[in-house]
Structures are given as structure tokens and as C-alpha cells.
N, C-alpha and C positions, 0 to 999 in steps of 0.2 A: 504493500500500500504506500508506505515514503519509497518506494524507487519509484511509483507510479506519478507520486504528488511531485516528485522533481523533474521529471520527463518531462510534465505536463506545463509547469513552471519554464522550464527550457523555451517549450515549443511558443508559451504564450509571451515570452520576451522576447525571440526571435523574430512572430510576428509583428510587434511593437515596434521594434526596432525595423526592420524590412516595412513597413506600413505607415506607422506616426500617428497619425491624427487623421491617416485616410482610410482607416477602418470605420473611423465615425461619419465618414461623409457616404451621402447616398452613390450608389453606382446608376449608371446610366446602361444598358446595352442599344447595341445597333448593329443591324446584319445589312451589309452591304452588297452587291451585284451590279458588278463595273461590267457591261457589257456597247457594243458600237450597236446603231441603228439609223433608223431614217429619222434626219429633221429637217426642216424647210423656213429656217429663221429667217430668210431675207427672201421667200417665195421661190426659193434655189433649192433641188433635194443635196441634201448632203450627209456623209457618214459622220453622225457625233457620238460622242463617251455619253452612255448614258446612266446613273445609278439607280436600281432598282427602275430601270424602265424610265430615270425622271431627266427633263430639260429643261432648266436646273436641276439639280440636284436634291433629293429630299434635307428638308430644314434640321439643321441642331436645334434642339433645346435644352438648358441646361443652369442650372443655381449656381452663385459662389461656391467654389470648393467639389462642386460636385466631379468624381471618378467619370469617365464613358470607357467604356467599351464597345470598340467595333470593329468589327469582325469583317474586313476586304475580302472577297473571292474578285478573281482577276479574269474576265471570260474573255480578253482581246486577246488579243496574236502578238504582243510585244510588252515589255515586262510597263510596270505601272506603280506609279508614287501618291500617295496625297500628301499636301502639307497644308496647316492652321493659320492663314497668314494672320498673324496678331496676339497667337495663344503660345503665354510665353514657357510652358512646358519647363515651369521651376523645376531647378535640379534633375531633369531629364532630358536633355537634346538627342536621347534616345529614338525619344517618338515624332520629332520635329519632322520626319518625313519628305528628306531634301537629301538629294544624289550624298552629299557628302557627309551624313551623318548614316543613313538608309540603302541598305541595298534594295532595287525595287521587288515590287510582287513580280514572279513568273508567269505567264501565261497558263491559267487553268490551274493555279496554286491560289493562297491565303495569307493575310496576314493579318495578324488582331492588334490594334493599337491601343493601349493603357497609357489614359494620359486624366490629366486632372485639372480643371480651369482655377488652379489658384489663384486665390485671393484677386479675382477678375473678377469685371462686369462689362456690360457693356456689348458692342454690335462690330462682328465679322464675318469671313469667311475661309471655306477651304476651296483646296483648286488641286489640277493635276500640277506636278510640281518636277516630273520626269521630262526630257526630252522638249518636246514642242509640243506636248498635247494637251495645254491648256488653252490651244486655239481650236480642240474642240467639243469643248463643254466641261464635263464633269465637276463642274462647280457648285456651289449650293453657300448658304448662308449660316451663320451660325449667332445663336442669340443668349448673351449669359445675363441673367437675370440676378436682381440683388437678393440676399435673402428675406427667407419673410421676420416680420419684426422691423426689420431696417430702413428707415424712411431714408424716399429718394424725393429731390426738390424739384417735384410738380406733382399737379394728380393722375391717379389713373388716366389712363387714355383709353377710349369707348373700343378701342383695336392697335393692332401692331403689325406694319404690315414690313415684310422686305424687299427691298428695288436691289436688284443685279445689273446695274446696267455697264456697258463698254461698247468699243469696238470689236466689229467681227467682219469676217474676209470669205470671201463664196471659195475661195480654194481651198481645198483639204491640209490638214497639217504636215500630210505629208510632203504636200507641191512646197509648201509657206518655208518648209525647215530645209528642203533641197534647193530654193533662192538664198537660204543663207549659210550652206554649207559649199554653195559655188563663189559664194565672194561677192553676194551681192545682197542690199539692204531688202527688206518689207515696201511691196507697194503701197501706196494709199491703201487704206481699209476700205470696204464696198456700204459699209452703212452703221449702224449704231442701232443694240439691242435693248429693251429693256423686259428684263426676267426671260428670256432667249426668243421674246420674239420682238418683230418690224414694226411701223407706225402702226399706230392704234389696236394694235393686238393684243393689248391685256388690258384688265377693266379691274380697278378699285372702288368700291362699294362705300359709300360711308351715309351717315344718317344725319341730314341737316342739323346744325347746333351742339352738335357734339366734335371730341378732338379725337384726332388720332396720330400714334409714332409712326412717324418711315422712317425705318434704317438702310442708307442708301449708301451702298459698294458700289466703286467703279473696278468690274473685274478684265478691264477690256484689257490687250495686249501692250498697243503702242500711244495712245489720245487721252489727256487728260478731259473732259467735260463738265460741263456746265447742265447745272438741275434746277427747274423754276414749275411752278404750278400756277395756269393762268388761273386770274384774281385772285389766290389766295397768298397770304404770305408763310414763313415759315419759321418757329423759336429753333435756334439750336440746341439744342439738350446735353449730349454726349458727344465724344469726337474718340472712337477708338478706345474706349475704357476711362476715360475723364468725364467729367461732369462737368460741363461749360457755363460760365454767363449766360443768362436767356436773351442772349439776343436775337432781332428778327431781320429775316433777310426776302429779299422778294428772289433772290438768284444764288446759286453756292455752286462756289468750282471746286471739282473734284479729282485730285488727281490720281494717275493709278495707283491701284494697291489702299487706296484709302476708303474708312468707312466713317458716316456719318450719321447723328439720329437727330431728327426735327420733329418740333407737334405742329400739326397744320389743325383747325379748327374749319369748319365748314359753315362757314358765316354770312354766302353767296347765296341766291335765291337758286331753288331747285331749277338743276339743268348737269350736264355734263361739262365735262372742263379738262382742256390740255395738260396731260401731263408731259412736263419737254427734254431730254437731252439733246445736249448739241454738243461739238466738239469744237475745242477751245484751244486755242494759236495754232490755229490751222488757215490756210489761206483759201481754202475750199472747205467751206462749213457744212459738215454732217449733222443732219438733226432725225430724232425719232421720237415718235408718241406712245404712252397713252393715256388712259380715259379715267378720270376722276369722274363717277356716276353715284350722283345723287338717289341714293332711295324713292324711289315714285318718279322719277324723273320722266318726263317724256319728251321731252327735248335734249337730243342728242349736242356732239359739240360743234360749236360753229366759231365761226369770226375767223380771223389771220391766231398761225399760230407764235404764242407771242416771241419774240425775237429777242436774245441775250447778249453777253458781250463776248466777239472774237477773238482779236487778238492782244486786246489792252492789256500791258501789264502790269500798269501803275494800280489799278482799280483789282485787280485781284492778290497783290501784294496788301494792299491796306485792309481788302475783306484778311487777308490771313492774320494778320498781326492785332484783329478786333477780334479775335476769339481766344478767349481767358477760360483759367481753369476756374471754376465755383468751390472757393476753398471753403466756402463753410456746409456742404454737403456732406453726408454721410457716404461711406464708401468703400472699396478696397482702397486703398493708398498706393501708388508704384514707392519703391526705397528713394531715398531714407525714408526707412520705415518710421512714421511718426513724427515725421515734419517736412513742413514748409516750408523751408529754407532753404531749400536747395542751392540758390543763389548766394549764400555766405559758407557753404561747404566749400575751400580749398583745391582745385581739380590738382592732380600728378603731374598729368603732362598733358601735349594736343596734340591731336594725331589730326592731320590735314590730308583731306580724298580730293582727287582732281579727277574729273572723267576726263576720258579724249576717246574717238574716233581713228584709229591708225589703221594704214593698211598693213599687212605683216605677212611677208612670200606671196606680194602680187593682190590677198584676198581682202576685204573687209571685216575690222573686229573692233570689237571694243573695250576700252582696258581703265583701269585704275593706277592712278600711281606708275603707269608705263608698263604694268602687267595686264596681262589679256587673261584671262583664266582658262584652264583645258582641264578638264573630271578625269580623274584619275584612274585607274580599274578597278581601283579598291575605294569603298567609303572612307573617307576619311578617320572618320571617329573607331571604327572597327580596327583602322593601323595603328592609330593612337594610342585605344585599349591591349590591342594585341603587340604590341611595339614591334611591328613589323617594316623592319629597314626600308627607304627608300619610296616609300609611295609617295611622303611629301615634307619638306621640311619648314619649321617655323619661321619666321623672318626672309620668308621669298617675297614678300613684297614691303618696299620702305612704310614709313610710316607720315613720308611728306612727298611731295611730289618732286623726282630729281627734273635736274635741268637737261633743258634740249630736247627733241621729240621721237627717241628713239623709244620702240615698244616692243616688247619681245613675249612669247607663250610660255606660261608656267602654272604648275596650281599654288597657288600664291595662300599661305598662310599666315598671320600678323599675328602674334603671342601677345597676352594681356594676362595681369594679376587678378588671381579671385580678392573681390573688393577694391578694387584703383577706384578712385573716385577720374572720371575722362571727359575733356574737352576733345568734341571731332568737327571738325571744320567740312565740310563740304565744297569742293570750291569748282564754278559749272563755268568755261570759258568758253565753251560753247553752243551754237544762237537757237538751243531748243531747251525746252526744260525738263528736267528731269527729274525724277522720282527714286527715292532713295526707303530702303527697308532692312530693320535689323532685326533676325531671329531670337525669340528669347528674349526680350527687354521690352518696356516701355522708357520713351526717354524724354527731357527737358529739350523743348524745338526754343533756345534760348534768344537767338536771331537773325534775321536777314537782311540782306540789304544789295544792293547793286557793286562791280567790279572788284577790289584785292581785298580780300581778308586780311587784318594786318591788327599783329594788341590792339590796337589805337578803338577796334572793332569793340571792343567787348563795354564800351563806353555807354553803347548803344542797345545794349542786352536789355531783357525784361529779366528781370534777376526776384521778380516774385509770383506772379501770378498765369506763366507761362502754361499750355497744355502738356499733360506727360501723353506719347503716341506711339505707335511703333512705324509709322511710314512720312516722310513730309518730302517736301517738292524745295527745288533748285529752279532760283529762275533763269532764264539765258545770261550768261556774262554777270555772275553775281552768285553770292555763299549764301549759306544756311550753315549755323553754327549751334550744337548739342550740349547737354551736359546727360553724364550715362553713369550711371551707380553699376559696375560689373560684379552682381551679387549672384548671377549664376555661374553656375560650371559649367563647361560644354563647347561643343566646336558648335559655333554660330556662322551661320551666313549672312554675308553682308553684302545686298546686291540691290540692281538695277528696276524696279517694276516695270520697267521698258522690257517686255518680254524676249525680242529680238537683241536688243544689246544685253542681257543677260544670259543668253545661248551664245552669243560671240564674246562671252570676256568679260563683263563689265560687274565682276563680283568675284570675291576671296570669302574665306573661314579665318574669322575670330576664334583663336583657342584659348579660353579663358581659364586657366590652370590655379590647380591648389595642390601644392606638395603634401598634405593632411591624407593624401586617396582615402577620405571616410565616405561613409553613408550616410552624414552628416551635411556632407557640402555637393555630394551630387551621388544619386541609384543606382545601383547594381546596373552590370546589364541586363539586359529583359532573358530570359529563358529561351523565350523564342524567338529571338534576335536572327532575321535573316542573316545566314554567312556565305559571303560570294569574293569574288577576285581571288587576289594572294591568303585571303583569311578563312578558304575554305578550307575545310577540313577540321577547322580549331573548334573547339566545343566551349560553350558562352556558361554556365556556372549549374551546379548540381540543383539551387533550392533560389 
């Protein structure tokens, strides 16, 4: 009976310890079925990724803190990734689901992802995250909710709905990814979707006099856009897991990879109403609808559809730098855990990112810091764990931009301390903007502004009331500058939402190291941890 009560003792601090505090949190399941089929988003048949039969993708739902489980079967002909964009997968870049931490699902195999929305809220999404195939489909939304008890600063809303909107291209992924494996860029996009279909093809229902949230993702490849709702305005609420100022806006630009949550209230006389994107510093403006329907309504929508702004960029600079966090909200916190001060924390150092455009043996790529990035055979994190020589080594790419314009292919990895407190500079010298995304973090988007980043810059910071986010925009010829708490472990990706310049180069792994190797500072490997490349063969841990 004591050998029994110590066994038992064993196994129940074993779990503790392997677990924490995610025994107490509910679990979520979800069975997935990643299969191709017919879809016709721009009145074109085309073969797209569909899950469980869906275009989009079926919806997350899910609490602070809550476990999901989900469980991938892979029914295409070519191996398959998903990743969270925004879900910072505390102390497991395990399940981040990106080439260089993941090896993909195989064709007609499985794989179950164990990931947890820590201490998050707030409006994203997932995508394919392999190769080029998130040009076609397999996207869906994802909604993490505060818990209950917790007040959030507004009221309910009568409904919640999700907007997926971007660019999309009538040519298959597979034509899109052989124009940029021959050395040649993305043509113009052929239209702009929203929730995967063409002008007026989806319809939101609401009930005069009442509000509702839209959480609106731009999941499109290359265009950032522009989202307006004729006659109505819109509070912003949320931006990416913060809690913003209510402010109201008649127009909000969206750029890739970004998610945003608005209350719109339905305060117009019963009838239908434009819903608009359109695409934003572009010289030829794409726009797509649809239909805000009124309850009873029998007047469908009419009039010109209202028109937003192109390529201004003074006016969508001042819209960005007008959205503040709402510090007296309740909420998850990004670190420093338990304050607001981010802006009187000391940074380490600054690490300063330049994109450019080079061509490199004749082709078209795109690089950081004079490196172009090339995927290795092996996941990264898998060589890291397994120390397996030669797949990639730390400090392949500077940490400032050298001089001169030579650019060369590498997998380029940048070493960082578990806990640095980091200033990262962004800096875009060339005349399109750019979208910038870091795995694993939420961060301080601390400032921007037009031409060199230089100290003299940080005069000009919002050093209190900033949004914490995990994706923000570079405007042409001008920085965006960070403040990044590196409280995770893990090889992070740090790349381009320009989907095409992040297939040609224009992203590296942060490996954010702790000499501690506890189960304290980051998870086991997973058990059923795919093993592929040079790391086949090796077995990932008995329990």
C-alpha cells in the first residue's frame, strides 16, 4: 500500500510538473480534413485547400488559457503545414507550425497539434504556412474570448461576426510558386475576396438598433487594404490581442497579416449596405463587396459604392499612430508582466532589419540584412534539439544592415537571450510597404516615421500608451521601430507577410536561448513530434 501511495505521488508530480496549470484549463478538441476541391471565388473554377469541406476554413473558438487539440489528417498529394498567425504558443514553438520549427504532415498521414492560447484574447487567424499554399485557401479565423467573470470595456454585442478578406489570383498555387521559382515576381492579383468569395457574395444579417463585432483579417498574399461600411461608422475595440481607445473611424487600413475588431451599430434606416475592400497603394484599385442586410429589409443595396483612400500615405500613417492601447481595461497583459511601463524598461541592444529586393545568380529574391533565406532539409528546431551539425548556424545573418548591396542565400539565424529586454528597428528603403510579423511575441509598435532611423528617432516614440501586436507595416522609405520583452524560448520566425517575398528570402529564425534547458523556461518535445530530414530516425522522449 506505501509502494502504491508513492508510485502514485510520483506519477501525480510528474504530471504537475509536465502540465502546470494546464490540467486546470479546459481542453478544446478538433478533427480536421485538409482535402483540394472545387471553388469558384472570382467566378473562375479553381482547385483550393479545403478543411472539413470549408472555404474558409471552419472557425476557432476558444477562452483565455484554454488547451485545443487538433487533430490534421492531410488528404492532398504534397506534404502540409498550418500555423497561428498571432498565437504566441508560450514556451512551445513546438506547435508554431512553420517549415523551421515543423516538419510538414505527409500526404495521407496526421498530425495533432497541443497548443494552449495563453494568457491571450483577442481576434486571428490560421493559414497554410508550407510552401505557397496559402494562395489556396485553407484559412479560417480564430476567436479567443476573455474569460467569464472578466469584464471587457464595452457591452455585449447582439453578434460576432469574422471578415477574411485579401487578395486572390485565378492561377493555381502551383503556376503563382513556378513564376517565383523562375526569377520572376507575383503579377497583379485578379480581385479581392471577402470570407472567399467576389463582390456581393456574402451577406451579414444584423437587427436594426443593435451592435455588432467584426473581426477583420486581411489574409491576402501581397495588398494591404482598406475596410469601410457605407453609412455606418466603426469603434475600434481590439487590435491583435490589445484592447484599444474606442475610437471611431469611417475607413481602417489593413495591412497583411493583420487582425482587427470594430463595433459597428446599425443606426441607418432599414435597407442593405456596402460592405467594401479595396486595395491600398496600388495604382490600379481593386475593390470587393458585401452586403450588410438589415432584418426585414426589402431594399436591397444601391447608390455608388462608397470610395476610400488609394494611395495617400500621410493619412494612413496618422490613422496608425491614433490607435492606443486602453490601459485601464481588464485583460491578458503581453510582459512585463504587470506593467505599463514598458517605455522606462532599459532595452540591451537594437537590432536594425532592412529589407531589399536583390537579384542573386541572375533570379529575383528577397533578403534581410543582405541575406535571402533558403529552408533547410531539416526543421530547424528539430537540429537544435537534436544538435545535429551543420543544418544551420547562429549569427548567419548580422544584426544591422552591412554596407553596399551585395546579397547572398543562407538560412540565416540571429541568437537572442531568454529575457533581453530588444529594441528592433525596421528600416523599408524601398517604395512599397511592407508588413512585418514575429512568431511567439506580442510587441510595443513604439514608432514610425519617414527616411533614416537614427537615436535622435526615439525622441519621437510613444513611450506609454502604445499597442502591444504581433504584425505592423513599414511605410515606403521610412522605419517602424519595437520594443520586444524575449520571455519565450524557441526558434521564432521572423518574416515578411508579403507572401511572395517570404518564399524568396525575406525572413530568418530568432533562436531565443536559455542555458537553464528546464521545463520551466520552455516543453519537452511533443511525443509525437514529426521526424524528417537529417533527424530521422532519432526518437523524441519516452513520456
Amino acid at each position: 500500500m506505501g509502494e502504491c501511495r508513492a508510485f502514485c505521488f510520483l506519477i501525480a508530480l510528474v504530471l504537475a510538473v509536465v502540465h502546470g496549470v494546464n490540467g486546470e484549463d479546459p481542453y478544446r478538441f478538433f478533427t480536421w480534413k485538409v482535402t483540394y476541391g472545387d471553388i469558384y471565388p472570382l467566378g473562375v473554377k479553381q482547385q483550393g485547400i479545403l478543411i472539413n469541406g470549408q472555404f474558409p476554413g471552419p472557425q476557432i473558438d476558444a477562452v483565455t488559457n484554454d488547451n485545443l487539440v487538433i487533430n490534421v489528417f492531410n488528404y492532398l498529394r504534397e506534404p502540409f503545414l498550418v500555423s497561428w498567425d498571432g498565437i504566441q504558443q508560450r514556451r512551445n514553438s513546438w506547435q508554431d507550425g512553420v517549415y523551421g520549427t515543423n516538419c510538414p504532415i505527409r500526404p495521407g498521414k496526421n498530425f495533432t497539434y497541443v497548443l494552449q492560447v495563453k494568457d491571450q484574447i483577442g481576434s486571428y487567424f490560421y493559414f497554410p504556412s508550407f510552401g505557397f499554399q496559402k494562395a489556396a485557401g485553407g484559412f479560417g479565423g480564430i476567436r479567443i474570448w476573455s474569460r467569464p467573470g472578466i469584464p471587457v470595456p464595452f457591452p455585449p454585442p447582439a453578434g460576432d461576426f469574422t471578415i477574411l478578406a485579401g487578395d486572390w489570383f485565378k492561377r493555381e498555387q502551383h503556376i503563382l510558386r513556378r513564376f517565383l521559382d523562375s526569377g520572376h515576381n507575383l503579377p497583379f492579383p485578379d480581385g479581392l475576396l471577402i470570407n472567399g468569395r467576389g463582390s456581393n457574395g456574402y451577406t451579414f444579417t444584423v437587427d436594426q438598433g443593435k451592435t455588432y463585432r467584426l473581426r477583420i483579417s486581411n489574409v491576402g498574399l501581397t495588398t494591404s487594404i482598406n475596410f469601410r461600411i457605407q453609412g455606418h461608422l466603426m469603434k475600434l475595440i481590439e487590435v491583435e490581442g490589445s484592447h484599444t481607445l474606442q475610437n471611431t473611424y469611417s475607413s481602417l487600413d489593413i495591412h497583411l497579416g493583420q487582425s482587427y475588431s470594430v463595433l459597428v451599430t446599425a443606426d441607418q434606416p432599414v435597407q442593405d449596405y456596402y460592405i467594401v475592400v479595396s486595395s491600398r497603394f496600388t495604382t490600379r484599385v481593386l475593390t470587393s463587396t458585401a452586403v450588410l442586410h438589415y432584418s426585414y429589409s426589402q431594399k436591397g443595396v444601391s447608390g455608388p459604392v462608397p470610395v476610400g483612400p488609394t494611395t495617400q500615405i500621410a493619412s494612413s500613417v496618422s490613422q496608425t499612430r491614433s490607435i492606443r492601447w486602453n490601459l485601464t481595461a481588464s485583460g491578458p497583459r503581453p510582459n512585463p508582466q504587470g506593467s505599463y511601463h514598458y517605455g522606462m524598461i532599459k532595452t540591451s541592444r537594437t537590432i536594425m532589419l532592412a529589407n531589399s529586393a536583390p537579384y542573386i545568380n541572375g533570379k529575383q529574391r528577397y533578403a534581410v540584412n543582405g541575406v535571402s533565406f533558403v529552408p533547410a532539409d531539416t526543421p530547424l528546431k528539430l537540429a537544435d534539439f537534436f544538435k545535429i551539425p551543420g543544418v544551420f548556424s547562429v549569427g548567419t545573418i548580422p544584426t544591422s544592415p552591412p554596407g553596399g548591396n551585395n546579397a547572398y542565400l543562407q538560412t540565416s539565424v540571429m541568437g537572442a537571450n531568454f529575457r533581453e529586454y530588444v529594441e528592433i528597428v525596421f528600416q523599408n528603403w524601398e517604395d512599397t510597404v511592407q508588413s512585418w510579423h514575429i512568431d511567439g511575441y506580442s510587441f510595443f509598435v513604439v514608432g514610425m516615421d519617414g527616411g533614416q532611423w537614427t537615436p535622435a528617432s526615439r525622441a519621437r516614440y510613444n513611450l506609454r500608451d502604445t499597442v502591444a501586436r504581433s504584425t505592423t507595416q513599414v511605410y515606403p522609405r521610412a522605419w517602424t521601430a519595437i520594443y520586444i520583452a524575449l520571455d519565450n524560448v524557441g526558434m521564432w520566425n521572423i518574416r515578411s507577410e508579403n507572401w511572395a517575398r517570404q518564399y524568396l528570402g525575406q525572413q530568418f529564425y530568432l533562436r531565443v536561448y536559455s542555458p537553464a534547458n528546464s521545463w520551466r523556461d520552455e516543453l519537452p518535445i511533443p511525443r509525437n513530434a514529426l521526424i524528417c530530414g537529417r533527424a530521422r530516425g532519432r526518437r523524441t522522449r519516452p513520456f
